[in-house]
MIBAVO-143127 format. One record per residue: x, y, z of N, C-alpha, C in turn. Coordinates in Angstrom, 3 decimals. Each point is the difference from the previous one (the first is absolute). Layout:
+----------+----------+----------+----------+----------+----------+----------+----------+----------+
|     n_px |     n_py |     n_pz |    ca_px |    ca_py |    ca_pz |     c_px |     c_py |     c_pz |
+----------+----------+----------+----------+----------+----------+----------+----------+----------+
|        X |        Y |        Z |        X |        Y |        Z |        X |        Y |        Z |
...
+----------+----------+----------+----------+----------+----------+----------+----------+----------+
//
This chain:
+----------+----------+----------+----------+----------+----------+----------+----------+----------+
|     n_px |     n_py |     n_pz |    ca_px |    ca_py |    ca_pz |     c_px |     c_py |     c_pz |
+----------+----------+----------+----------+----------+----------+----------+----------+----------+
|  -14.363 |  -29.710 |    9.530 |   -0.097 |    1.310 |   -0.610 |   -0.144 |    1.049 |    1.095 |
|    0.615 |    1.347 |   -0.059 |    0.033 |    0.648 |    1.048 |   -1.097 |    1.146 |   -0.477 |
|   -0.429 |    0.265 |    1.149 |   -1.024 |    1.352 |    0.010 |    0.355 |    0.914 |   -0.894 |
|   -0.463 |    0.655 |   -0.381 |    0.464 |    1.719 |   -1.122 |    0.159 |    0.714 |    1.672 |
|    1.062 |    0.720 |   -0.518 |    0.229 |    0.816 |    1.032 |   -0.300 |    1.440 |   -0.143 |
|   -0.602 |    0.704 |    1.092 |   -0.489 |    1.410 |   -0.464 |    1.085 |    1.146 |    0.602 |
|   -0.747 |    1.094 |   -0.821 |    1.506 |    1.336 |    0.232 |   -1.013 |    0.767 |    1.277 |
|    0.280 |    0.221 |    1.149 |   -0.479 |    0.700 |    0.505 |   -0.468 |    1.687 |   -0.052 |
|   -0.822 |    0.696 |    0.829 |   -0.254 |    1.496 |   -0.264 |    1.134 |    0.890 |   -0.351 |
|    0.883 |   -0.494 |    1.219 |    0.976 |    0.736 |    0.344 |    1.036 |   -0.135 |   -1.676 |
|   -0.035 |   -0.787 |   -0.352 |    1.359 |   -0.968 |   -0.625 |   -0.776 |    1.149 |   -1.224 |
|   -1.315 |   -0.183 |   -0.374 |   -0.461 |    0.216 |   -1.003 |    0.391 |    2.228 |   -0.251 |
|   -0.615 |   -0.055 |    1.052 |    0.056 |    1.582 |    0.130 |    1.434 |    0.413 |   -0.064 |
|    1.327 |   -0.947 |    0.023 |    0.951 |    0.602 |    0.375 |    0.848 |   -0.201 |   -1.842 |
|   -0.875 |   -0.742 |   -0.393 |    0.313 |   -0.692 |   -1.672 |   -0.685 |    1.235 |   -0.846 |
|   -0.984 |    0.689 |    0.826 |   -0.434 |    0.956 |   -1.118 |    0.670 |    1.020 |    0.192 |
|    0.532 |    0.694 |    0.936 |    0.798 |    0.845 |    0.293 |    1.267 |   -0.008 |   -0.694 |
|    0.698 |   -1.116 |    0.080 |    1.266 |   -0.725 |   -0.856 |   -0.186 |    0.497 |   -1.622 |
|   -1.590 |   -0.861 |   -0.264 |    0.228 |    0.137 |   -1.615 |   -0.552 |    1.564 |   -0.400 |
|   -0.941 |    0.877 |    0.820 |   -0.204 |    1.272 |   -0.254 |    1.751 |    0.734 |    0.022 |
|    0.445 |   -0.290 |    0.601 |    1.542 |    0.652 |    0.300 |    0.405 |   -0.612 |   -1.647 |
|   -0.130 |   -1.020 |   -0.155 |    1.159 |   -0.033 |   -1.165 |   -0.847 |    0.483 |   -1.288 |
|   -1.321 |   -0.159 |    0.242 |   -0.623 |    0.961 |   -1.485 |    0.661 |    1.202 |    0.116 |
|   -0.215 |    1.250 |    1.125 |    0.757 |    0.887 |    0.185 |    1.174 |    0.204 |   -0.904 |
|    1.116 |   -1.330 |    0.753 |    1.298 |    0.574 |   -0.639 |   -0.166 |   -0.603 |   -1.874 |
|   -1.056 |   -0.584 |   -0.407 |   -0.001 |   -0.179 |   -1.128 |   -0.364 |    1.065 |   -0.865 |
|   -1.258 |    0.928 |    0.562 |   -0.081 |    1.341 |   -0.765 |    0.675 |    0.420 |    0.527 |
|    1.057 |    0.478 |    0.423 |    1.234 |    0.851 |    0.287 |    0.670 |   -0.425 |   -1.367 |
|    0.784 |   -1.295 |    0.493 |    0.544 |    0.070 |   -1.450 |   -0.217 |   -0.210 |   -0.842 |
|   -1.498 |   -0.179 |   -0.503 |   -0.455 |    0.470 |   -1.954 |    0.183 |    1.060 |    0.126 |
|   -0.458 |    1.069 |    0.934 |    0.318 |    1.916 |   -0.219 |    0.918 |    0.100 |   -0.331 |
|    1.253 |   -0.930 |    0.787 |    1.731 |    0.581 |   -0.276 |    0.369 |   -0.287 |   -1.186 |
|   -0.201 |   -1.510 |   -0.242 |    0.119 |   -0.442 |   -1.184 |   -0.114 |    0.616 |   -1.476 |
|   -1.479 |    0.728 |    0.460 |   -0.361 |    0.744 |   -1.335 |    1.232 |    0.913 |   -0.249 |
|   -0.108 |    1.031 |    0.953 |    0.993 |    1.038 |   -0.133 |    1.290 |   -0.191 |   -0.522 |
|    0.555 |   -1.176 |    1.138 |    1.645 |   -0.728 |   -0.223 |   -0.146 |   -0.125 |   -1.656 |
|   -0.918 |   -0.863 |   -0.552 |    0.108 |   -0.443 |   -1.456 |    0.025 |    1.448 |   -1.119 |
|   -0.781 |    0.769 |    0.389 |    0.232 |    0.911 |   -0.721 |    1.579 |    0.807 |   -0.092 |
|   -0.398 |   -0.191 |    1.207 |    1.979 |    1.193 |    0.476 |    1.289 |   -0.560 |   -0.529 |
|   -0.545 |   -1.893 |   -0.299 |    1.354 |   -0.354 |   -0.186 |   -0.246 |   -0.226 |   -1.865 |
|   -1.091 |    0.204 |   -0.038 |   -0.297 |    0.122 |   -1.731 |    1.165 |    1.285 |   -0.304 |
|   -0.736 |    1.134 |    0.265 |    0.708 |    0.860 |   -0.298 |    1.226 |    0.316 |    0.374 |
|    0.827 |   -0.327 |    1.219 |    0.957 |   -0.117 |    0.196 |    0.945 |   -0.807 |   -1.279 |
|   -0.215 |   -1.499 |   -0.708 |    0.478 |   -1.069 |   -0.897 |   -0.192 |    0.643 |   -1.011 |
|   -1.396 |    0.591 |    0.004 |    0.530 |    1.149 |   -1.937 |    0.601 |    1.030 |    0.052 |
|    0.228 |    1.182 |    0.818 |    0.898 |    0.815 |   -0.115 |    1.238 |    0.140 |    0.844 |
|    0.047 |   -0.647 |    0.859 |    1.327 |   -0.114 |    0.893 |    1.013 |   -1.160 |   -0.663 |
|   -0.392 |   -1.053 |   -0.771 |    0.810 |   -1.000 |    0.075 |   -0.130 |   -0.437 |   -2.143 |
|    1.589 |   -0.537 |    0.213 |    0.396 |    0.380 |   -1.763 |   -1.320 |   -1.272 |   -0.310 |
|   -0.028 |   -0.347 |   -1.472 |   -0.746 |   -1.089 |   -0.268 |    0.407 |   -1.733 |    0.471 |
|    1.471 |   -0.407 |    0.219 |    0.652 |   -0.887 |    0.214 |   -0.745 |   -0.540 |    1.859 |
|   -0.940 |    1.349 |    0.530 |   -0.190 |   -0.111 |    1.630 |   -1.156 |    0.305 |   -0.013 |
|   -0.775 |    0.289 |   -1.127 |   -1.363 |    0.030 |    0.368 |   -0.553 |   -1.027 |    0.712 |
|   -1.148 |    0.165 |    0.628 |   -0.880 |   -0.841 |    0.776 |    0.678 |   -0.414 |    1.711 |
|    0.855 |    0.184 |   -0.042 |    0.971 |    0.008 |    1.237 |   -0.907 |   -0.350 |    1.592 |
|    0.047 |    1.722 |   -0.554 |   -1.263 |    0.305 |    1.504 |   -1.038 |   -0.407 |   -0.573 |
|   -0.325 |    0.073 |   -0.740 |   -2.248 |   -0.321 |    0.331 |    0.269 |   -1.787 |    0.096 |
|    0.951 |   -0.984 |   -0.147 |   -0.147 |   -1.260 |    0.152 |    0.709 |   -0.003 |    1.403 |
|    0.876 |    1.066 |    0.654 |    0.182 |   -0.542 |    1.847 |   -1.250 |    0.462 |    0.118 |
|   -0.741 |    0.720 |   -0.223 |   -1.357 |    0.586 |    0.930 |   -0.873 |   -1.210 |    0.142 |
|    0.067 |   -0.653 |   -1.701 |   -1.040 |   -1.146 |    0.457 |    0.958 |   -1.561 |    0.786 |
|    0.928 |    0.261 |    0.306 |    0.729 |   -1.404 |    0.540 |   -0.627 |    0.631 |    1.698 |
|    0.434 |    1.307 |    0.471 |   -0.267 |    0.302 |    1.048 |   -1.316 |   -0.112 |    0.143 |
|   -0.951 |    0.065 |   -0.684 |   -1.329 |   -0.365 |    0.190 |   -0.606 |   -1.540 |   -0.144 |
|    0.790 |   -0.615 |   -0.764 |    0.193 |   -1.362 |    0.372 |    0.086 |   -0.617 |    1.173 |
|    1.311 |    0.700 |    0.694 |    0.454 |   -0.189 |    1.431 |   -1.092 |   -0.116 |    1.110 |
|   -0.247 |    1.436 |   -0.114 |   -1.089 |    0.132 |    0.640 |   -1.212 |   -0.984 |    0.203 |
|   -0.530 |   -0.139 |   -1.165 |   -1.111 |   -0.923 |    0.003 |    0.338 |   -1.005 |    0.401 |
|    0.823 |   -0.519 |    0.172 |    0.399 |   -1.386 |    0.391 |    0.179 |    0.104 |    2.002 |
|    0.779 |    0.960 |   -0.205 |    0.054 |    0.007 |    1.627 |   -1.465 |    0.522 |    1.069 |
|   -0.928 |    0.892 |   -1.169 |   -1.252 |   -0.075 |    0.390 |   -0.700 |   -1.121 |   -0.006 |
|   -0.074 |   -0.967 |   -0.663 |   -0.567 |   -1.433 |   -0.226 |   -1.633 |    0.351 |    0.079 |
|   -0.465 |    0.447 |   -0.619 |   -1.235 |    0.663 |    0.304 |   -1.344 |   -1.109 |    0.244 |
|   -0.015 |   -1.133 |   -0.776 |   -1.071 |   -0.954 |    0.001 |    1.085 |   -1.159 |    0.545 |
|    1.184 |   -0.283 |   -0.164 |    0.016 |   -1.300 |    0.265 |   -0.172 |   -0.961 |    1.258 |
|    0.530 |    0.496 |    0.942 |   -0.820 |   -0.344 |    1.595 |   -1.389 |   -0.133 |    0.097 |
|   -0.644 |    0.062 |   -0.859 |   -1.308 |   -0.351 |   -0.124 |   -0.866 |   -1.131 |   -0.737 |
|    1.142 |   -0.682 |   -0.013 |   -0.348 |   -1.417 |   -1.116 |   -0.659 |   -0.704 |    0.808 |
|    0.574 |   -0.620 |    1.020 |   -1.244 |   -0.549 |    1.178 |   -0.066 |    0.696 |    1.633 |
|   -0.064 |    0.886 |    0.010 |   -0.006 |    1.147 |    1.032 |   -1.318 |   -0.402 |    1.107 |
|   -1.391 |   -0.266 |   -1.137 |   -1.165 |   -0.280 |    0.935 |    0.075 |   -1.717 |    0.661 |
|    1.186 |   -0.308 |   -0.580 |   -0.056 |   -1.781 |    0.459 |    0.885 |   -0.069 |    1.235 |
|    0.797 |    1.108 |    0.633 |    1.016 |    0.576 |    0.997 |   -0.355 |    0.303 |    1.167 |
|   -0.029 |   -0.443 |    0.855 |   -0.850 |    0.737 |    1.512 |    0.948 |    1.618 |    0.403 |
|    1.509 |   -0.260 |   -1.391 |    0.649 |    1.351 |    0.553 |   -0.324 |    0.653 |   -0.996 |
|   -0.874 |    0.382 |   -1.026 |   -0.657 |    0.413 |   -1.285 |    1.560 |    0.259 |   -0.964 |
|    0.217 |    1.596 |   -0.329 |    1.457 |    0.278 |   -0.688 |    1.196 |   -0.564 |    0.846 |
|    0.270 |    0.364 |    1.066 |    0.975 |   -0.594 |    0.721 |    0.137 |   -1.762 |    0.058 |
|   -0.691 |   -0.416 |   -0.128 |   -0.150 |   -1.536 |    0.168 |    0.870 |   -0.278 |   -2.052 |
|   -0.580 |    0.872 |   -0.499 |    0.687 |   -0.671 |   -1.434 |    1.438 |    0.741 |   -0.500 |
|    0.490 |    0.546 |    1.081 |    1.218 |    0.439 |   -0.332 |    1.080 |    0.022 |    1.676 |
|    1.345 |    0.423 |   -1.044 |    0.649 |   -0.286 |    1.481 |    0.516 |    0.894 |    0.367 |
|   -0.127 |   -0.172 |    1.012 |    0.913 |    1.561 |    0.763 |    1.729 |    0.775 |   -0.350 |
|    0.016 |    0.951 |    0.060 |    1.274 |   -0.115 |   -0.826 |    0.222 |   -0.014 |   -1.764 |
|   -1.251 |    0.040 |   -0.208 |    0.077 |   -0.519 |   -1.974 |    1.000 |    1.502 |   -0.201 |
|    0.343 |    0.128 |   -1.271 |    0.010 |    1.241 |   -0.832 |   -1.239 |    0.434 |   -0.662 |
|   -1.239 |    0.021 |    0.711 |   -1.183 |    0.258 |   -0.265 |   -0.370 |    1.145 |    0.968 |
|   -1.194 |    0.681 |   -0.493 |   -0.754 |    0.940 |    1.163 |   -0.486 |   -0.825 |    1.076 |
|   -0.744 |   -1.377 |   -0.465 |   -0.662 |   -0.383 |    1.161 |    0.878 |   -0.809 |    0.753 |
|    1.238 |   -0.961 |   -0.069 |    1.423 |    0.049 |    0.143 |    0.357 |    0.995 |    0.980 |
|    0.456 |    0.904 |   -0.461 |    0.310 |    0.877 |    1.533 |   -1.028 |    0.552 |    0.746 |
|   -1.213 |    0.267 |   -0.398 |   -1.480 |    0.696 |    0.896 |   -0.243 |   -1.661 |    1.289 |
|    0.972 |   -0.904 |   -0.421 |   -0.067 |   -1.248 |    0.739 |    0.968 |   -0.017 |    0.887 |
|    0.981 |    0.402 |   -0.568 |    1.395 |   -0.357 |    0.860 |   -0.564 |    1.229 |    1.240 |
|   -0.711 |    1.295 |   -0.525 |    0.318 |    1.062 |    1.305 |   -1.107 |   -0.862 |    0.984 |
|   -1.295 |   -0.171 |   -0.615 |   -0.858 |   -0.779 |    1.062 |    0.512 |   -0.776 |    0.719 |
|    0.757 |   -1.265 |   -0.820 |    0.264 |   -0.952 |    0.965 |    1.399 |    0.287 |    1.086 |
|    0.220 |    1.395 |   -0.475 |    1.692 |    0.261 |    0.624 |    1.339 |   -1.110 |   -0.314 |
|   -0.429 |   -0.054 |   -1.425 |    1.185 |   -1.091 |   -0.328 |   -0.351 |   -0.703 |   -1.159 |
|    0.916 |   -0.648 |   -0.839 |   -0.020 |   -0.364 |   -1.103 |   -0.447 |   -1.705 |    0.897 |
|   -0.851 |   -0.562 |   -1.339 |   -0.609 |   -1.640 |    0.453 |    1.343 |   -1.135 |    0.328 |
|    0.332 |   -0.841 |    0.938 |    1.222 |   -0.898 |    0.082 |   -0.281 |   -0.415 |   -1.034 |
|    1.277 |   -0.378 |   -0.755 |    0.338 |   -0.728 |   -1.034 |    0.012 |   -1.642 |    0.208 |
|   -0.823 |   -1.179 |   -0.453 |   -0.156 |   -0.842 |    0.257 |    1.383 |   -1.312 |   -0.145 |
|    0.469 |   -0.611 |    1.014 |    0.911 |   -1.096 |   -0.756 |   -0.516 |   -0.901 |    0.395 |
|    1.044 |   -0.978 |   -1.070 |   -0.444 |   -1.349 |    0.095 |    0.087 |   -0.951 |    1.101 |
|    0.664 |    0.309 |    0.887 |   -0.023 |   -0.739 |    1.796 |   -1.523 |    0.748 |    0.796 |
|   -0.509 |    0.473 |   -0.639 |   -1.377 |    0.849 |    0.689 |   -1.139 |   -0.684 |   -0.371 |
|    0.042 |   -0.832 |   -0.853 |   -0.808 |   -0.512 |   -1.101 |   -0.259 |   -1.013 |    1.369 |
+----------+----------+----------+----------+----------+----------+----------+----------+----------+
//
């Protein structure tokens, strides 16, 4: 059985910075969101015949879909404290994620892709 491995100061302080940054861009976009949903409410009832209602206020929420996903807001954190690299250790460099590319610029490069002669 191997030791639990710990996240260091550094690792730790640099994980809160990471996830304070992406709360950030998360109240950013509930503010936008709100607005977007309204604008595209009213946009779908008076701009668009009945056959196109809902148009816009359902891209607003696909684009906010998007978003959330490429924010990944909790999921790098499933075993993060079991990681000696805390968020970075549970994701990979390069993802279509925030912490995904906040990785690729650290590490100056997306993670090698593993094959099977490496094994």
């Amino acid at each position: 059985m191997q030791p639990p491995k710990h996240v260091g100061p550094l690792v730790l302080l640099r994980d809160l910075i990471l996830f304070h940054i992406k709360l950030l861009l998360d109240g950013i976009k509930g503010f936008c969101m709100f607005w977007f949903s309204i604008g595209a409410v009213l946009a779908d009832l008076f701009l668009l015949d009945r056959s196109q209602r809902g148009r816009y206020f359902y891209a607003v929420l696909r684009m906010g879909e998007r978003f959330d996903l490429w924010l990944n807001l909790y999921s790098p954190t499933r075993r993060a404290e079991e990681n000696s690299d805390g968020l970075f250790g549970e994701s990979r460099a390069g993802d279509h994620t925030f912490v995904g590319r906040m990785e690729e610029l650290v590490r100056r490069g997306p993670e090698p892709v593993a094959t099977s002669s490496a094994r």
